[in-house]
C-alpha positions as CSV (number, residue, x, y, z in Angstrom):
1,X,-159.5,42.3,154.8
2,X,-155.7,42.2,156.0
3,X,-156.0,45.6,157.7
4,X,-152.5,47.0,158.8
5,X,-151.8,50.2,160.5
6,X,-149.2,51.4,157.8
7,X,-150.9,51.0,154.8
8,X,-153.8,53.0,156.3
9,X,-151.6,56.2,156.9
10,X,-150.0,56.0,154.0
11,X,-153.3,56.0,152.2
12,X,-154.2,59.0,155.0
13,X,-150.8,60.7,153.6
14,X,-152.0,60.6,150.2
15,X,-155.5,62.3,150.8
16,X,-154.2,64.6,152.9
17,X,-152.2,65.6,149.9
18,X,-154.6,65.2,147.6
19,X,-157.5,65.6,148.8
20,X,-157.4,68.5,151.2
21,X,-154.5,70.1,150.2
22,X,-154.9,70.3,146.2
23,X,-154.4,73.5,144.0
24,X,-158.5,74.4,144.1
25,X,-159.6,76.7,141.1
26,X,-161.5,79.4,142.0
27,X,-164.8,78.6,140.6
28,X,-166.8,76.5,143.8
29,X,-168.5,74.5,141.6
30,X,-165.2,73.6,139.7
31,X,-163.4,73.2,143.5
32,X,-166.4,70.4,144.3
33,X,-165.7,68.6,141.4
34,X,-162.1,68.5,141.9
35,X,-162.6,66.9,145.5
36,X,-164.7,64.8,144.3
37,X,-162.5,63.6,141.5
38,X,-159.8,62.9,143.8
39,X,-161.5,60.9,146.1
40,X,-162.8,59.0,143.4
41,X,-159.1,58.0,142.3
42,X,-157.9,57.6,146.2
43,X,-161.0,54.8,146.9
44,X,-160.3,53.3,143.3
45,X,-156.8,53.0,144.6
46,X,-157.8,51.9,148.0
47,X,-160.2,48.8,146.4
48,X,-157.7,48.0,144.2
49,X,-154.9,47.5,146.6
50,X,-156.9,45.3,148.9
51,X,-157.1,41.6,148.2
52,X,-161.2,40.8,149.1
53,X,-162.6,44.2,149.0
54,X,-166.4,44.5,150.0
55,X,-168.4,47.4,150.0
56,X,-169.1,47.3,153.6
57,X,-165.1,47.0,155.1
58,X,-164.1,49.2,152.7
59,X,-167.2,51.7,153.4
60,X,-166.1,51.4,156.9
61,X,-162.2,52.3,156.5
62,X,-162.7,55.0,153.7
63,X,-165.1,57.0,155.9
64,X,-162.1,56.1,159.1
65,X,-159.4,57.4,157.3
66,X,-160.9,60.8,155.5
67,X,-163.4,61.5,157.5
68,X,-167.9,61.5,157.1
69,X,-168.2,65.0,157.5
70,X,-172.5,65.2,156.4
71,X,-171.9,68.9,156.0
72,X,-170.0,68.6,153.2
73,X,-170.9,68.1,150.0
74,X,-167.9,65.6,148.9
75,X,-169.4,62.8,150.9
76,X,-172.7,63.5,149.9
77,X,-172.1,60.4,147.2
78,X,-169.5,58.8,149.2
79,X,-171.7,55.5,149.0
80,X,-171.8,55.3,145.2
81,X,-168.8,56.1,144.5
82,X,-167.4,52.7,146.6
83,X,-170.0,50.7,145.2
84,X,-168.5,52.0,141.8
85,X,-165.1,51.1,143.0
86,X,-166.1,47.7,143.8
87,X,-167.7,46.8,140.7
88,X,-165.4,48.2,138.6
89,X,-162.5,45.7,139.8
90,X,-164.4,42.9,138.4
91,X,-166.9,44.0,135.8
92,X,-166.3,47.5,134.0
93,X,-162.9,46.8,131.8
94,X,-163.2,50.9,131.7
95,X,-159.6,51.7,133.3
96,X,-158.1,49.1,130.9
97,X,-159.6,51.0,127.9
98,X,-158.3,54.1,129.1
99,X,-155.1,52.8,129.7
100,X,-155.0,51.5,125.8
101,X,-155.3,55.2,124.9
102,X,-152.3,56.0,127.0
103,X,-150.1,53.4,125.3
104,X,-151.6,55.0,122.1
105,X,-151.0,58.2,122.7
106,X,-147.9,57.5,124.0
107,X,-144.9,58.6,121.9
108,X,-142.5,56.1,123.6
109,X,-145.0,53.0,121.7
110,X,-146.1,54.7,118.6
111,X,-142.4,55.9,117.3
112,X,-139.9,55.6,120.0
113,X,-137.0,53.6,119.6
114,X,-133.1,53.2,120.7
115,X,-129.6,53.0,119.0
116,X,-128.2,50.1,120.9
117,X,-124.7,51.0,119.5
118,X,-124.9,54.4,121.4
119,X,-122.4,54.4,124.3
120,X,-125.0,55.6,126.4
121,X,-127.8,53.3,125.6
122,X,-129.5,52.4,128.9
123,X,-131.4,49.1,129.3
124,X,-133.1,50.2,132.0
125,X,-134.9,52.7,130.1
126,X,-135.4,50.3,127.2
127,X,-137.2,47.6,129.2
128,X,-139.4,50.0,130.4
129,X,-140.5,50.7,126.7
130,X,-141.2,46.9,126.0
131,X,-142.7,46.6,129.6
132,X,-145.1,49.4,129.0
133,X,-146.1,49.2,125.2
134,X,-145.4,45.6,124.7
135,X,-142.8,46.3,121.8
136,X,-139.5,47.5,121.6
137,X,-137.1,48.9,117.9
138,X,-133.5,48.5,118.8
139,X,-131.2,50.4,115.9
140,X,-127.7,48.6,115.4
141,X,-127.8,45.7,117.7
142,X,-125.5,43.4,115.2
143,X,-122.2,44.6,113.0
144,X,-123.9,44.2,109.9
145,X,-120.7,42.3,108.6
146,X,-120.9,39.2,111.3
147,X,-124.7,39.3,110.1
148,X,-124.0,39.3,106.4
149,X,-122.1,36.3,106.8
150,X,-123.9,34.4,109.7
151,X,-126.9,34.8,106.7
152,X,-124.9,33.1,104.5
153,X,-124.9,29.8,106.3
154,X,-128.8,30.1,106.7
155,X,-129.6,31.0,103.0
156,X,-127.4,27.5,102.3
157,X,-129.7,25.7,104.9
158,X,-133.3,27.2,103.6
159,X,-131.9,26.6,99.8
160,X,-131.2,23.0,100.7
161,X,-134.7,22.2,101.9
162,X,-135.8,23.5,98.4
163,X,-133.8,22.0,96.5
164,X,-134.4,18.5,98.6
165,X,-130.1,18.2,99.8
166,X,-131.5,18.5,103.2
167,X,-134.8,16.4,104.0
168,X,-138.2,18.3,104.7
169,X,-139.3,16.0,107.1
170,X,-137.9,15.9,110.7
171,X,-138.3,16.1,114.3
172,X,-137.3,18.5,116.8
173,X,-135.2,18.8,119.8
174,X,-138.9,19.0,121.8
175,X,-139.6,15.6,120.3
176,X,-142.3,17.2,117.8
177,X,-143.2,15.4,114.4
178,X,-141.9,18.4,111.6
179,X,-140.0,21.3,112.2
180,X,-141.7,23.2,109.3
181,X,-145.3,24.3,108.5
182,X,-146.8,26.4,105.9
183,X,-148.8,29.3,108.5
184,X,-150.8,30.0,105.5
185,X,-150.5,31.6,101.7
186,X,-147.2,32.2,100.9
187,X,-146.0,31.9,104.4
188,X,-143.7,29.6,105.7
189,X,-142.1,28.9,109.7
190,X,-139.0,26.9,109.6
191,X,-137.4,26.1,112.8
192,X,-133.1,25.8,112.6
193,X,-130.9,23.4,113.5
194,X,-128.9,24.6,116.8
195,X,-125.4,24.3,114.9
196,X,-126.9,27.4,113.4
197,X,-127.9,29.3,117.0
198,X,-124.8,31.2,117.0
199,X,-123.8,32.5,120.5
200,X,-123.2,36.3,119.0
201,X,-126.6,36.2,118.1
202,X,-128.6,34.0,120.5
203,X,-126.6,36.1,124.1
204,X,-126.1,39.4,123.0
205,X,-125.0,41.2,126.0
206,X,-127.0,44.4,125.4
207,X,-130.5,42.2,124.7
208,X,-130.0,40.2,127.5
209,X,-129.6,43.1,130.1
210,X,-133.2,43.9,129.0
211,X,-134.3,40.5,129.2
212,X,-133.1,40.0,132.1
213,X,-135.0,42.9,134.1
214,X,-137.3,41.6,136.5
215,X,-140.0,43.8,134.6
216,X,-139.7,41.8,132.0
217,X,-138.4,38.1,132.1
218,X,-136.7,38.3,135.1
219,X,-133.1,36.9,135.6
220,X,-133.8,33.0,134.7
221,X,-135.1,32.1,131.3
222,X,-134.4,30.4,128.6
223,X,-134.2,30.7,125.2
224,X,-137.9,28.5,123.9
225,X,-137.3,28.8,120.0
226,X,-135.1,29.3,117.3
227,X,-135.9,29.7,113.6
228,X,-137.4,32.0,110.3
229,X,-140.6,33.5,109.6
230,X,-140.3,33.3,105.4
231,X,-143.0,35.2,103.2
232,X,-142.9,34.5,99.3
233,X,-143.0,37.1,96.9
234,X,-146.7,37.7,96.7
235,X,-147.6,36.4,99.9
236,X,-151.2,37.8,101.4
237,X,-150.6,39.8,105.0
238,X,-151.3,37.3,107.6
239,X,-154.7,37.5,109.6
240,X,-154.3,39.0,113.5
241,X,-153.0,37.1,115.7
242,X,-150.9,36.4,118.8
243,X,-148.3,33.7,119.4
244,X,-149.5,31.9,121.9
245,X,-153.3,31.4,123.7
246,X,-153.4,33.3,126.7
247,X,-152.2,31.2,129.9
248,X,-155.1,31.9,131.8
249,X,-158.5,32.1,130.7
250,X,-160.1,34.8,128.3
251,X,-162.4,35.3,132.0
252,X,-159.9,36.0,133.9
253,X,-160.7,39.9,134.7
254,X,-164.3,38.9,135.6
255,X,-163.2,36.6,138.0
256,X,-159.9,37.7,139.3
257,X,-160.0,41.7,138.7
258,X,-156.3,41.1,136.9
259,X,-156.4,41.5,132.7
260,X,-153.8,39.6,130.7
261,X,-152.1,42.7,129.8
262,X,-151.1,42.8,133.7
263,X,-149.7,39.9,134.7
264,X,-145.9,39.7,134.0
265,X,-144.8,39.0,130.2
266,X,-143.8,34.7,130.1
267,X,-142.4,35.0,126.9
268,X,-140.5,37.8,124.5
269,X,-140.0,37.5,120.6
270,X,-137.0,39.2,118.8
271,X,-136.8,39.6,115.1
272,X,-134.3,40.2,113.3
273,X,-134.7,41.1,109.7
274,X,-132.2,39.0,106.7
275,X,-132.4,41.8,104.3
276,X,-132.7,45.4,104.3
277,X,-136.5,46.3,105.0
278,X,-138.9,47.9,102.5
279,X,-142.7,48.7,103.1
280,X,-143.0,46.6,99.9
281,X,-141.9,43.5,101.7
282,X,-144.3,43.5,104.5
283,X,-143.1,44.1,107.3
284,X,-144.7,43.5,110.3
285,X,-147.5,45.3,111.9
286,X,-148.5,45.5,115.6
287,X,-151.9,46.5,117.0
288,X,-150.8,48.9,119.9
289,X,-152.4,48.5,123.2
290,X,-153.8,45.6,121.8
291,X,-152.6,43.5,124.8
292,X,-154.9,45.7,127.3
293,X,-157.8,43.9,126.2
294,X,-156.4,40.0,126.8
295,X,-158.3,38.1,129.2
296,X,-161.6,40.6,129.4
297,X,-164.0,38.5,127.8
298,X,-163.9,35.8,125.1
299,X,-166.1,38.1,122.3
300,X,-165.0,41.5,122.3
301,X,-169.3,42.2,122.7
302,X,-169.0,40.5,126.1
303,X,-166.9,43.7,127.3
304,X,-168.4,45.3,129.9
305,X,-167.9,49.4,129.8
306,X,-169.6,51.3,132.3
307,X,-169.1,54.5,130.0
308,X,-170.6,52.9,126.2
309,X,-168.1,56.1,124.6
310,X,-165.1,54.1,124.8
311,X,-166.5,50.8,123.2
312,X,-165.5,52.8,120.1
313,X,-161.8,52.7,120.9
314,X,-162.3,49.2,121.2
315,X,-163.5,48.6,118.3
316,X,-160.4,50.9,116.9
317,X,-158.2,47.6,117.4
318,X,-157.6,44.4,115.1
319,X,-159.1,42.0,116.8
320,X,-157.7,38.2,117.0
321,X,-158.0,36.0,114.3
322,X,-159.6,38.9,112.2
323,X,-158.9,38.0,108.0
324,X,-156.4,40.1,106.6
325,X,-158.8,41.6,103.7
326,X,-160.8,43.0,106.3
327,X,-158.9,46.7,107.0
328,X,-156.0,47.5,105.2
329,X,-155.3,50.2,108.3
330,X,-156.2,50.6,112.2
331,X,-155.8,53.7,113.9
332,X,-153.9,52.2,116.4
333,X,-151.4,50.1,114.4
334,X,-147.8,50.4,114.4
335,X,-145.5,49.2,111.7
336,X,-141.9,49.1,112.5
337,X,-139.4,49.8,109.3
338,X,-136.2,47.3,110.2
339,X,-132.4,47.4,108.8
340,X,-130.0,44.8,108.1
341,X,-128.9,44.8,111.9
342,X,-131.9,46.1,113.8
343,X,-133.8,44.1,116.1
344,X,-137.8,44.0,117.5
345,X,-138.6,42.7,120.6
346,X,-142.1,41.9,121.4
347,X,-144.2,40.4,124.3
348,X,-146.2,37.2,123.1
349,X,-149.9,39.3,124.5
350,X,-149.6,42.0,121.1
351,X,-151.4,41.3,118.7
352,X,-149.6,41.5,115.5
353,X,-149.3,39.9,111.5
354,X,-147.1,40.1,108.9
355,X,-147.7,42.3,105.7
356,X,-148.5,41.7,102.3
357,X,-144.9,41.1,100.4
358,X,-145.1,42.8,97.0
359,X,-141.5,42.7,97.0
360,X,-140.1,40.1,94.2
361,X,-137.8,39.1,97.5
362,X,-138.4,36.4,99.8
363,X,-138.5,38.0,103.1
364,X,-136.9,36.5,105.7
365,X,-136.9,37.2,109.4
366,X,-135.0,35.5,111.9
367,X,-137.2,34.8,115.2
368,X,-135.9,34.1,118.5
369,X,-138.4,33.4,121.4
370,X,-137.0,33.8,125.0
371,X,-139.3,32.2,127.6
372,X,-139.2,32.1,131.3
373,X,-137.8,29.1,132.7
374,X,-141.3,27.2,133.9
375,X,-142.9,27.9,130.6
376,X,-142.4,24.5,129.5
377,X,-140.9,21.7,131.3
378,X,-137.4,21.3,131.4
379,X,-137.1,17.5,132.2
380,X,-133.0,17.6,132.7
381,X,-130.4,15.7,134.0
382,X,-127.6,16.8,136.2
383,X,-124.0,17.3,133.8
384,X,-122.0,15.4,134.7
385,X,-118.2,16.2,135.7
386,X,-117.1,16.0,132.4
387,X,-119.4,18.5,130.9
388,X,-118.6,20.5,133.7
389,X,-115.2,20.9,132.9
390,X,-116.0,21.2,129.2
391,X,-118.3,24.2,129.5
392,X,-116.0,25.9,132.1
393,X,-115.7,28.7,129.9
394,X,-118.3,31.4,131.2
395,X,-119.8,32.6,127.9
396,X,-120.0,28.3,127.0
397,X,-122.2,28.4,130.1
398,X,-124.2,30.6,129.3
399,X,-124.7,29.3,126.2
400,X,-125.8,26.4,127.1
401,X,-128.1,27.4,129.7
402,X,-129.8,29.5,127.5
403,X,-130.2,26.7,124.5
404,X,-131.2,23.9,126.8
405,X,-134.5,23.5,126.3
406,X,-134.4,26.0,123.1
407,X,-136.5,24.1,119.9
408,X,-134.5,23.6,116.8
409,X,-135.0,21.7,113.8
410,X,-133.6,18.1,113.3
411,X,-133.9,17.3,109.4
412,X,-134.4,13.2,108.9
413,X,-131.1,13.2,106.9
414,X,-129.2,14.3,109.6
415,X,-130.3,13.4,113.0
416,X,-129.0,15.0,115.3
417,X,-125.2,15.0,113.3
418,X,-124.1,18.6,113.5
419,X,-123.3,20.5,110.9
420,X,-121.0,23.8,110.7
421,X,-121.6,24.9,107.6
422,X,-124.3,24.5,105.2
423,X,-122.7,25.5,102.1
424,X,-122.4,22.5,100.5
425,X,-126.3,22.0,100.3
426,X,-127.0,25.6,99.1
427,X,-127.2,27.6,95.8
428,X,-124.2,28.6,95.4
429,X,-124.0,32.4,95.2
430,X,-127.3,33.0,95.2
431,X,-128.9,35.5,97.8
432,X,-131.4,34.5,100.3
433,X,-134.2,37.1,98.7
434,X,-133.3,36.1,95.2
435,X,-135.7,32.7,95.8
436,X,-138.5,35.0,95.5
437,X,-140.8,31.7,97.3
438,X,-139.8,29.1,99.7
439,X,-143.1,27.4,98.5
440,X,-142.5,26.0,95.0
441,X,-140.8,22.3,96.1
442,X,-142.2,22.1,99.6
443,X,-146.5,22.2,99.2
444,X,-147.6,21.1,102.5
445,X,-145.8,17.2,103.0
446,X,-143.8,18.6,105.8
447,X,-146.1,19.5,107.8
448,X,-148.3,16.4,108.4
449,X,-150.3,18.8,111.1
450,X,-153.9,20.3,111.5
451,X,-154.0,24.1,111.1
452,X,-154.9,24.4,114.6
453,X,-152.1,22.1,116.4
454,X,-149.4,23.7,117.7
455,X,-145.7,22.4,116.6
């Protein structure tokens, strides 16, 4: 069991605290209960921190370290109450239901948000936000001047594959077949070619220091993609989803003890709206606490709850793959309102879809998805001296650590020729929403796929 003299006194330290010394209410019965309580949590705590708990060696050490007094009532259930500890590591997903309702009740997830322009914003503070709810609203991340013009140069490049200047068909920098796919009615993902990654955009300092927290990607990763999420005028909300299977398996708190929503996040989303954002262009809407219930069983019926109550707050939450005509509204939904300049960050595990546009606009969101470096293999050679003394320029660096292994799109009437600007095979004047559709000229012959593959 790994038994060490230090962990045992700390644990002794905490009872002590807790246990013996804790504000008792007057009532005796209400005192009992209170004791009992507490060492409830302390052997939770104790099972939980030990790697191949049994009932017997932990039995054994919780009665060493507070004590078998048979006078007392407190260790009247003493027995019970480890056998509940035990089980309730593997089998009862009870403590992870509980823990949704914090993250729901929690004003920090359900409306907080930061002004990343403030002089005092602290990324700290924000990656605790994304590390605890899963999502994260950032006000004022871009001047909305760079970003009116850097959305020129896409609008030129998603108006050229419309009107057929810039081919439909493609590869990637990942070696994959297409670089666009319809998702489903009225909804389209286009990946972008990396001339358009634009280092203001792709390192901003103030998202990278909260990136870059070990609570949250940790200090090496890369950016993994780069492109839009486009929804025609009229387009359906999308069904509940996430983006990305789970790495482990949906079992993996029946046979490890360890849900999903606990391990480290492997992969981050930001969005950044093209337009200003109305509710009548969909935006998109996160199931809250959603992630807390990843990995417990493959059919949400296949939970096991000691306490039956809570299976109600289960049932509270949009559940994957669920149709979008289903429920208009969950309890627990959240559904950020973004401006021309805002950003959303969100951890791969939340389940999420986009909303039904009944805007005449085509909305457009830029997506980028920062991944930690093993996510996918890298497969790179060394620079050599040259580059090195071509990218000697720290920010260059940077940049092209970061892009490395980053997906972008590669049209077949390009290559991989990059270009600038993308002017010359837009509309003209014409705003990016003004297309209303990205679906009238495109139908489904780029994306030669199975609705199931991945790109």
């Amino acid at each position: 069991m790994g038994r060490t003299l230090v962990p045992r006194h700390l644990f002794l330290s905490w009872v002590l605290v807790v246990v013996l010394l804790v504000e008792l209410p007057c009532n005796a019965d209400e005192q009992l209960e209170e004791r009992k309580e507490a060492l409830r949590k302390f052997v939770h705590a104790y099972v939980r921190a030990e790697k191949e708990p049994s009932y017997e060696n932990v039995l054994e050490e919780v009665k060493l370290i507070v004590g078998d007094d048979d006078n007392d009532e407190i260790f009247s259930d003493i027995e019970q109450v480890v056998q509940d500890a035990i089980e309730d590591t593997h089998v009862y997903a009870d403590r992870l239901v509980m823990d949704m309702l914090k993250t729901v009740r929690d004003p920090d997830c359900m409306e907080g948000e930061f002004d990343a322009s403030d002089g005092n914003f602290n990324a700290a503070e924000a990656a605790h936000v994304l590390h605890k709810c899963k999502l994260l609203v950032l006000r004022n991340v871009f001047d909305q001047d760079f970003l009116q013009a850097y959305k020129a140069n896409i609008t030129a490049f998603i108006q050229g594959l419309k009107n057929g200047n810039i081919a439909k068909t493609g590869t990637t920098t990942n070696k994959e077949h297409y670089f666009q796919h319809n998702l489903d009615h009225g909804r389209w993902e286009v990946l972008l070619p990396q001339s358009l990654a634009h280092p203001i955009v792709v390192q901003n300092a103030r998202i990278l220091r909260v990136l870059m927290k070990d609570m949250i990607l940790g200090p090496r990763f890369n950016l993994h993609s780069f492109g839009t999420a486009l929804a025609d005028s009229g387009a359906h909300p999308q069904d509940w989803h996430t983006d990305s299977d789970y790495l482990f398996a949906d079992g993996l708190y029946k046979t490890t003890g360890i849900s999903q929503h606990e391990l480290p996040a492997y992969a981050i989303t930001m969005m950044v709206p093209l337009l200003h954002m109305t509710p009548e262009h969909g935006p998109t809407q996160f199931g809250m606490g959603s992630s807390n219930l990843a990995g417990l069983a493959e059919k949400r019926e296949d939970i096991l709850l000691r306490n039956e109550w809570l299976r109600q707050f289960i049932n509270a939450q949009p559940e994957e793959d669920e149709e979008y005509d289903v429920r208009d509204h969950y309890e627990y939904m959240r559904t950020p309102l973004l401006s021309f300049g805002d950003v959303l960050l969100f951890d791969y595990m939340i389940t999420h879809r986009g909303g039904r546009n009944v805007s005449p606009d085509l909305r457009a969101m830029l997506y980028l998805t920062y991944s930690r470096f093993w996510y996918k293999d890298k497969g790179f050679e060394d620079e050599d001296e040259e580059d090195r003394e071509e990218q000697s320029d720290t920010e260059m660096k940077l940049y092209k650590k970061l892009t490395q292994t980053a997906r972008f799109a590669i049209p077949d009437n390009f290559g991989t020729d990059e270009v600038e600007d993308w002017s010359q095979y837009g509309d003209g004047d014409r705003s990016l929403e003004a297309m209303g559709s990205f679906q009238e000229q495109t139908g489904n012959q780029a994306n030669p796929r199975d609705s199931d593959e991945e790109l």
